[in-house]
C-alpha positions in Angstrom: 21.1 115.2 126.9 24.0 112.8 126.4 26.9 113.2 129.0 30.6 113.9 128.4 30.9 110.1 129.1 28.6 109.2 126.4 29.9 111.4 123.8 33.6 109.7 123.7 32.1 106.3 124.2 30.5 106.8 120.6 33.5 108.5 119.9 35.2 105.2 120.6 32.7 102.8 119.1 33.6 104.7 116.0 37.2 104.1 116.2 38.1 107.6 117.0 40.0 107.0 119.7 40.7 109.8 122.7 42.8 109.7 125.8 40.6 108.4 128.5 41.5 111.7 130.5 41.3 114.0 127.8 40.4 117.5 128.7 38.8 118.7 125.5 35.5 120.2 126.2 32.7 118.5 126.1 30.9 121.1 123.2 34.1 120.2 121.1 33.5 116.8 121.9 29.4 117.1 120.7 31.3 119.1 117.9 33.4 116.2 117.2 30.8 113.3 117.3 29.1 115.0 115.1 31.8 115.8 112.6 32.5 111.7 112.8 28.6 111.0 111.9 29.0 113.2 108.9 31.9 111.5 107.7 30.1 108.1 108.5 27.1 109.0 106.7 29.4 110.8 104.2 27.5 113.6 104.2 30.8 116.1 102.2 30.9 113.7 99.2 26.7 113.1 99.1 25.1 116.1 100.3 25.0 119.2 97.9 26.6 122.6 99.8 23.6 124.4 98.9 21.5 122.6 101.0 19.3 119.3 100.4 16.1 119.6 98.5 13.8 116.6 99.0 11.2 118.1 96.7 13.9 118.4 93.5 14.3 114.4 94.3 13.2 111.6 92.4 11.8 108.3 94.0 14.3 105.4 95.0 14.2 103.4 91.7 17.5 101.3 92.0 16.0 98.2 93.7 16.0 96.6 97.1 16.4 99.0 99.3 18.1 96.6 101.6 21.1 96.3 98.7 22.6 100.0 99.2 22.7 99.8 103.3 24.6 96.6 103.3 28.3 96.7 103.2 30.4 95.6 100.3 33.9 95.5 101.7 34.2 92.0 102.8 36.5 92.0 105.8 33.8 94.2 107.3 31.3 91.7 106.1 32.7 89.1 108.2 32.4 91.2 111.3 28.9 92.1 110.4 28.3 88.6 110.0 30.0 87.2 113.4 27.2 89.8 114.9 24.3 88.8 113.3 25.1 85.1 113.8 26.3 85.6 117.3 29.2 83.3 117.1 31.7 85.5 118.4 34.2 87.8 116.4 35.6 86.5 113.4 38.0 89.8 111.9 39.3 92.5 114.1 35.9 94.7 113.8 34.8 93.9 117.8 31.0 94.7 118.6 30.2 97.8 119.6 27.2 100.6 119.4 28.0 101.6 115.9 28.3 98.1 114.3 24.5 97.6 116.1 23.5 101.2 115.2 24.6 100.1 111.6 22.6 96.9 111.7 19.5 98.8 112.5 19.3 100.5 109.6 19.7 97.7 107.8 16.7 96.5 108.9 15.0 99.7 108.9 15.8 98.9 105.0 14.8 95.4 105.3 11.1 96.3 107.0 11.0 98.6 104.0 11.4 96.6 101.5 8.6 94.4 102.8 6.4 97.3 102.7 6.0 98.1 106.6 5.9 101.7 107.3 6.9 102.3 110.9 8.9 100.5 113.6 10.3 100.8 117.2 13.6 100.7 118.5 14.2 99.6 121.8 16.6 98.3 124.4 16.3 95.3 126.5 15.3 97.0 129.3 12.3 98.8 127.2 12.6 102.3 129.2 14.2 103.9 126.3 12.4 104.0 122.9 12.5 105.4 119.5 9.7 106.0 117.2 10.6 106.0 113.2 7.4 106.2 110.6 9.4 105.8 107.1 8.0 108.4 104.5 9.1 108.0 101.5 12.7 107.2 100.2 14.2 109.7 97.4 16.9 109.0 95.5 20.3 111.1 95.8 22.3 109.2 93.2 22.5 106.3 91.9 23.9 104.3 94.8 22.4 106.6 97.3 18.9 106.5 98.9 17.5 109.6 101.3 14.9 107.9 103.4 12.6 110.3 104.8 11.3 110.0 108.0 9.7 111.1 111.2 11.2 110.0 114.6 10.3 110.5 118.4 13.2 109.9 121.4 10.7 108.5 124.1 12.6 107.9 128.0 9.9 105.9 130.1 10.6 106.4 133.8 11.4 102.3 134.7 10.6 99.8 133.1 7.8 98.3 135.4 6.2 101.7 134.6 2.7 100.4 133.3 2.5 100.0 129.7 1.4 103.1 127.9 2.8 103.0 124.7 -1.0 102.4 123.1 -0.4 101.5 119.7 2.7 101.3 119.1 3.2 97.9 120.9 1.7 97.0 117.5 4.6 97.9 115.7 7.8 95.8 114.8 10.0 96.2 117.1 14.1 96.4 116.3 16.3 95.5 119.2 18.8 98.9 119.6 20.8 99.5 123.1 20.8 102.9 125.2 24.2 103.9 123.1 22.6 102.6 119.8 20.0 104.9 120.5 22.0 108.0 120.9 24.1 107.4 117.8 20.2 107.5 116.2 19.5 110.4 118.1 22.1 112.6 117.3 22.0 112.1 113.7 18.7 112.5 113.2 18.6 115.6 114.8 21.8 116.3 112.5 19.8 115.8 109.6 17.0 117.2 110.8 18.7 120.6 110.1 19.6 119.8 106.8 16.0 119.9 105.9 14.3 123.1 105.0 12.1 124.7 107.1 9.2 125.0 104.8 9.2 121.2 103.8 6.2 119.4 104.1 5.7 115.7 103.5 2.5 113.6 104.2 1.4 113.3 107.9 -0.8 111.6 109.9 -3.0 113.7 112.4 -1.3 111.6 115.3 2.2 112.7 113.9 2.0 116.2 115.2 4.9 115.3 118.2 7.3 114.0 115.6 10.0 115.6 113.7 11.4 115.1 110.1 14.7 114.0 109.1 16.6 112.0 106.8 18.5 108.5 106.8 21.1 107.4 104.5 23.5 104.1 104.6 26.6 104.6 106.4 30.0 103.4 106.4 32.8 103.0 108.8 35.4 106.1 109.2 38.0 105.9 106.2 41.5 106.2 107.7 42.0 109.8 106.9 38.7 110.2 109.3 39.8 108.5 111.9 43.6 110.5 111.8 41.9 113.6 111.7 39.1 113.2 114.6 41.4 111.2 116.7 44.1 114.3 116.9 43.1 115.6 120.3 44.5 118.8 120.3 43.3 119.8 124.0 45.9 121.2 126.6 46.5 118.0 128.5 46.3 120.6 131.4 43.3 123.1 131.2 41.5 121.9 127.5 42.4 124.8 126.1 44.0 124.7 122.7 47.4 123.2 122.6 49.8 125.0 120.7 52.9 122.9 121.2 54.0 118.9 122.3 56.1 117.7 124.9 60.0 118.4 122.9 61.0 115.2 123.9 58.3 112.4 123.4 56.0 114.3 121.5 53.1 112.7 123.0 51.4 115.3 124.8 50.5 118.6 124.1 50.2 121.9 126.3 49.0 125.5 125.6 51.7 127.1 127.7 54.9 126.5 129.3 52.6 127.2 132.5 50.8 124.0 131.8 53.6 122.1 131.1 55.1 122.7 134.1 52.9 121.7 136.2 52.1 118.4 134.1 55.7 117.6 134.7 55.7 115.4 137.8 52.9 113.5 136.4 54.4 113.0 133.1 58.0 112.7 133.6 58.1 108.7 134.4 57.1 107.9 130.8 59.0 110.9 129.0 62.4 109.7 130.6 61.3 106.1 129.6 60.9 106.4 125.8 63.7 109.2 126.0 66.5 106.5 127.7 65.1 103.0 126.0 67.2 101.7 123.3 65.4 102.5 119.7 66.2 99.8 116.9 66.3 100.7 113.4 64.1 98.0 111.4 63.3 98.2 107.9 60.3 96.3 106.8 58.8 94.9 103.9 55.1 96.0 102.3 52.6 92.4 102.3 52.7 92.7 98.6 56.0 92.1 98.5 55.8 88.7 101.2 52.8 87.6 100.0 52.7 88.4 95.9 49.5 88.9 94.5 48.0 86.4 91.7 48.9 87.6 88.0 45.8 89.5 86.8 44.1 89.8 89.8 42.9 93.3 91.3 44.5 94.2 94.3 44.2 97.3 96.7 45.2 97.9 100.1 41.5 97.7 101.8 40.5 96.9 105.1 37.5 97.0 107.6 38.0 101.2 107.3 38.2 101.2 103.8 34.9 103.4 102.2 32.1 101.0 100.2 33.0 104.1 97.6 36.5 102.7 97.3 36.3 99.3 97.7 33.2 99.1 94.6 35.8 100.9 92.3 39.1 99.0 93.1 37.4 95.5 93.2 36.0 96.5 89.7 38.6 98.3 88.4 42.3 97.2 86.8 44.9 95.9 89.0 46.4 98.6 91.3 49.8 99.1 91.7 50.4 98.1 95.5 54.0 98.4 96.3 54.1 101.8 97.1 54.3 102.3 100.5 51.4 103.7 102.7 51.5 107.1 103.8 52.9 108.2 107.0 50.4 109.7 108.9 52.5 110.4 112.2 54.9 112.5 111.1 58.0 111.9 113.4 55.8 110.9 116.4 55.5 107.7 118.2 53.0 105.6 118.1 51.7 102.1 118.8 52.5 99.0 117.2 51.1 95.3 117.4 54.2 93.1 117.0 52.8 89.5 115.6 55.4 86.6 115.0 55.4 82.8 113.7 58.3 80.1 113.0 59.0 82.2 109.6 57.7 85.9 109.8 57.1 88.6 111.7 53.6 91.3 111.0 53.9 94.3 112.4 51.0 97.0 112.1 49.4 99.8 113.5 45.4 100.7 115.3 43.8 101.6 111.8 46.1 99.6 109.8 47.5 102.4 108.0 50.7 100.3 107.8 51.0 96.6 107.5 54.6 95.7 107.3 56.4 92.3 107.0 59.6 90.9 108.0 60.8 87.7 107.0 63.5 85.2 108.8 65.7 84.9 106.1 65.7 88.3 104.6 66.9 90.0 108.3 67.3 87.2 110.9 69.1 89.4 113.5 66.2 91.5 114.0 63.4 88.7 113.2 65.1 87.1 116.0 65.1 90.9 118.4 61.2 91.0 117.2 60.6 87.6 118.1 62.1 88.3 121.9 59.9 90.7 122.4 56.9 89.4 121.2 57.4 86.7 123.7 57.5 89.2 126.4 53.5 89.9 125.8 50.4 88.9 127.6 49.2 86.7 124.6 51.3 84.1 122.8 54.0 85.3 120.1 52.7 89.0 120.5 53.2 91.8 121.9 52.9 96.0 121.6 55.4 98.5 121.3 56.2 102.3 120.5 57.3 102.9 117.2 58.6 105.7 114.6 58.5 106.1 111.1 61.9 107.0 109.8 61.5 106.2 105.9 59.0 104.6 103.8 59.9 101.1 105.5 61.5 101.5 108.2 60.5 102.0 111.5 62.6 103.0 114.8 61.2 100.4 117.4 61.1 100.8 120.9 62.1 96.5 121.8 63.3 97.1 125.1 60.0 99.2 127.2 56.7 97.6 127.7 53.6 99.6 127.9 52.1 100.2 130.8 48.9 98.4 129.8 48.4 96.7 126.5 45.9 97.8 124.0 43.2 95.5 123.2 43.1 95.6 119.7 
């Protein structure tokens, strides 16, 4: 059973990110996590809604199978690498269960491909173990592989227990945490419902404990995901359904006038703080505009968040037209900004990088030089963090003058 606790840390090793002392309950949350594996897995865009057939698939056909489960959008790539070299993080993609979890199907793929059959996940501490036996691997497209398999969740009781695992201490074993684990768990038991009932694949007389499911590569939460699972749209009070926000911050949300009420002492230091600071008007510019792309080249605004769907047909398509600017996806509500500054610039952007804005010293040095101030203010050289709104397509309202009570660590 995975724990309230658990739940939003996968949550949060998605990027989906949840106030600490949310009150949502903890079936929304399971409902939630499982909503974010889908969209990892992309199940909407892959999966049929009639239901998937195994038997009405062809074998995998398209190669390595290795190929489709590694990424092909390169600022993740440089994450993923900084893991698997263990030199530290080189892009903003930080280590976490679902970058492992990711990693161990790509060697699920890579064991595979050498023609092994089986494997065994486990964590450091080997009291928590997970059996996989690969069946056969169907294709769904032509990009996409279904890689049937059976699986057994195994908790030993410590691990000095004597060894009884028998024969599976035979098989290769792929390094996965407690949390990595989970995130295995729960969507193979996902899939494991998308199956039919009467299916029947080849098994072995010693496979009788195990159950069938499916894998498929998986990609990190698109931006729309992550705006949509990241609305926590609990009572900050009771975890009932909120039906309206806080009038004057907009941060929080309540399902009666009741609730708000008695949330009022609590939240009334940082309502009257945004309310009274000093908001400065700022208009930005887009990155195309500061930094102009080559003539010819083909240019889209990707990032670690940014599908392997999207990101095979802009880098293979025409040019795109980039100077439109991104969509707001706050509405009139504040936010959180990283404020970045050097001798000539100043990059401002958001947690998912929806917006990436620019402001150069000679083209507004009043508020290059208000920016700059403030950036000096933070914990870390030349940046800082502040609230923000979006008032038109490049300009933002900016909190300068309030600091938050604890900086972010992205």
């Amino acid at each position: 059973m995975t724990s309230r606790e658990e739940i939003l840390h996968i949550l949060r090793s998605l990027r989906v990110e949840l106030p600490v002392d949310s009150k949502i309950s903890e079936q929304s949350l399971l409902e939630k996590l499982y909503r974010a594996l889908d969209c990892a897995q992309l199940a909407p865009q892959r999966l049929p809604a009639s239901g998937i057939v195994p038997q009405s698939l062809f074998p995998w056909d398209r190669g390595p199978l290795r190929r489709p489960f590694c990424s092909e959008n390169s600022t993740e790539d440089i994450g993923m690498l900084s893991v698997l070299l263990s030199v530290g993080v080189l892009s903003t993609m930080e280590r976490n269960d679902f970058v492992d979890f990711r990693l161990v199907l790509l060697r699920f793929a890579e064991e595979y491909d050498k023609g092994i059959r089986s494997a065994v996940v486990r964590d450091q501490q080997p009291c928590y173990l997970t059996l996989i036996k690969f069946v056969k691997v169907l294709k769904l497209n032509d990009t996409t592989p279904l890689m049937v398999v059976l699986y057994q969740h195994a908790v030993r009781k410590s691990q000095v227990e004597p060894d009884t695992e028998g024969p599976l201490s035979s098989f290769p074993c792929v390094p996965g945490s407690r949390g990595v684990q989970q995130i295995l768990y729960l969507l193979l038991h996902r899939n494991a419902a998308r199956l039919p009932e009467a299916y029947k694949a080849p098994r072995e007389p010693d496979d009788t404990d195990m159950e069938y499911s499916f894998i498929m590569p998986t990609e990190p939460l698109s931006l729309a995901d992550l705006h949509s699972l990241s609305k926590d749209k609990a009572c900050n009070v009771c975890g009932r359904k909120a039906l309206k926000h806080c009038a004057v911050c907009e941060l929080v949300v309540y399902c009666s006038k009741d609730c708000q009420k008695q949330a009022w002492p609590s939240h009334k230091t940082q309502c009257r703080a945004l309310s009274s600071s000093v908001w400065t008007a700022i208009r930005f510019q887009s990155s195309c505009v500061t930094t102009p792309l080559s003539e010819g080249m083909p240019s889209s605004n990707t990032n670690q968040y940014t599908p392997t769907d999207e990101v095979q047909s802009t880098s293979r398509g025409p040019a795109i037209e980039t100077e439109d600017p991104p969509p707001n996806h706050y509405g009139t509500k504040p936010f959180i900004i990283k404020i970045r500054t050097s001798d000539t610039s100043v990059m401002v952007y958001d947690h998912w990088q929806t917006l990436n804005f620019w402001l150069m010293s000679s083209n507004d040095p009043v508020n290059f030089r208000r920016l700059s101030e403030a950036a000096s203010t933070g914990s870390r050289e030349m940046q800082c963090y502040r609230w923000a709104k979006r008032i038109s397509d490049l300009e933002l309202s900016v909190c300068l003058d309030l600091k938050l009570p604890e900086e972010p660590r992205w």
